[in-house]
N, C-alpha and C positions, 0 to 999 in steps of 0.2 A: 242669249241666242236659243237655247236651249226652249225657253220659257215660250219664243214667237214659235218655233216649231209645233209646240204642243198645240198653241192656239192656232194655229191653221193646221191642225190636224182636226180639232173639235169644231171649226167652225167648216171645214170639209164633211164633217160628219154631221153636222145641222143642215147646210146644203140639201143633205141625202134624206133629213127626217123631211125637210119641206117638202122637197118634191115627191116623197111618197106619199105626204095628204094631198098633195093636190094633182098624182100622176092621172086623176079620171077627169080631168080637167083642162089637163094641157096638153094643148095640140102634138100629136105624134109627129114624131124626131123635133119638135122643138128647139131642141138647144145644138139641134146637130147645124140647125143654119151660122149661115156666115154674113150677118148684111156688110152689104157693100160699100157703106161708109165706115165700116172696121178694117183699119189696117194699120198695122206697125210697119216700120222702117225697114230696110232689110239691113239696116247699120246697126240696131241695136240686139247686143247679146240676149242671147232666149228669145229671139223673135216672136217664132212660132208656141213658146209657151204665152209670152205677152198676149200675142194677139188673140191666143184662144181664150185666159182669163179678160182679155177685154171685151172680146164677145160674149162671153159666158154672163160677164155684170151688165152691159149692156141692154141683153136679154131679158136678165133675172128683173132688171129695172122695170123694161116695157110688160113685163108680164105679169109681174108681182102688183103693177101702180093699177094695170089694168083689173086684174081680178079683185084688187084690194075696195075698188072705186065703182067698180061699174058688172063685177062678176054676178054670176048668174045668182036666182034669189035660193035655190035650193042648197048654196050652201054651206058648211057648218060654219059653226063659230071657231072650232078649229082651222077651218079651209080659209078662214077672213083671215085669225091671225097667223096664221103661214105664208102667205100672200105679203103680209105686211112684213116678216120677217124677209120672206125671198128679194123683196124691194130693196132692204135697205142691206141686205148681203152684198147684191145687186151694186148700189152706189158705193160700198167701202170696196170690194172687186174693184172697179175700175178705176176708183182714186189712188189703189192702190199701184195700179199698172201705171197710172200716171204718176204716183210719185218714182216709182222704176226708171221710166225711161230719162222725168228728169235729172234724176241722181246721173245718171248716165251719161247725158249731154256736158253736166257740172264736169265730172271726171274726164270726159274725152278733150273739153274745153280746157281745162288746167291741163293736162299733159300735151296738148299742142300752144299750151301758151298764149292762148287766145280768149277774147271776151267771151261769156257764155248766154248774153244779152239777160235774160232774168230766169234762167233756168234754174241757176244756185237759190234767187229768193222763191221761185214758184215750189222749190224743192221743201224749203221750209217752210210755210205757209204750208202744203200738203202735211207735211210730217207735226207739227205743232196745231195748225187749226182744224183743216178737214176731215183729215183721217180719224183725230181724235172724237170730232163731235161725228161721224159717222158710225163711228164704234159704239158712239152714247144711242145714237136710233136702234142699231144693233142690239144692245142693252135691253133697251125699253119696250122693244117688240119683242123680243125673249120673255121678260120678265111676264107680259101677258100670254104670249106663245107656250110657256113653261106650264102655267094654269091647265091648260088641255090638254097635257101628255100626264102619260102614267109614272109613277114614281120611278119606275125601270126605266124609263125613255127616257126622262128629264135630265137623270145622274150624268151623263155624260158632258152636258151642259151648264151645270151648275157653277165649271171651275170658268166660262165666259161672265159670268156676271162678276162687275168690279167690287163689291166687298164683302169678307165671308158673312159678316151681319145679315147682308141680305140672303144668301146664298143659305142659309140658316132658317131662314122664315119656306125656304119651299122643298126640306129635307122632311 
């Protein structure tokens, strides 16, 4: 438990390095929208933390696919691979809130003793397939993202790449 905490403390704090390369870029208050096909439940615990990390990846998606695809020409090779990092922040975010709520649905389903129709398998399918190979994008836009930060910037993120071997080649 311990070990997830850190990792979503460093990957909150990657969050924070992208959007400062690319804050000359992104539309002001940006992330303060809410679109309107975002909404959690009002049944599921942490609602309003849900719905704002679902907004939050949501967002990072549409902004990051857009800049990474189609952003303007003036900018850098770090502004590309930050873009490409925010995208896939962006989809493990919201996989993540999606595996949340269906953990949730499983557990309120068993304790009323009723079917959960495929929440328990969509739960695992998120936790086994997608999150994982979302992490691995994560990964792989890092490992180029990492090339364009300063040896001080980087440290913080070296302990998201999966093996110290690699994490070794960019100390």
């Amino acid at each position: 438990m311990q070990e997830q905490t850190m990792e979503w403390w460093i990957l909150k704090q990657l969050r924070a390095q992208v959007l400062t390369d690319l804050k000359n870029i992104i539309p002001n208050n940006y992330f303060d929208e809410k679109p309107d096909e975002i909404s959690v439940s009002d049944g599921f615990a942490n609602k309003e933390s849900l719905e704002r990390e679902l907004c939050w990846g949501y967002l990072a998606i549409k902004l990051g696919h857009n800049l990474f695809f189609n952003g303007p020409t003036e900018m850098s090779a770090r502004q590309v691979s930050a873009a490409e990092v925010l995208m896939h922040l962006g989809t493990l975010a919201a996989s993540e809130v999606q595996q949340n709520t269906t953990q949730q649905l499983t557990n309120r389903a068993k304790s009323l003793g009723v079917d959960d129709g495929n929440a328990e398998m969509a739960f695992k399918q998120l936790e086994s397939q997608v999150i994982p190979n979302f992490r691995k994008n994560v990964d792989g836009g890092l490992r180029l993202y990492i090339n364009h930060l300063t040896e001080t910037e980087s440290k913080p993120f070296l302990a998201l790449l999966n093996t110290k071997d690699r994490a070794k080649n960019f100390i």
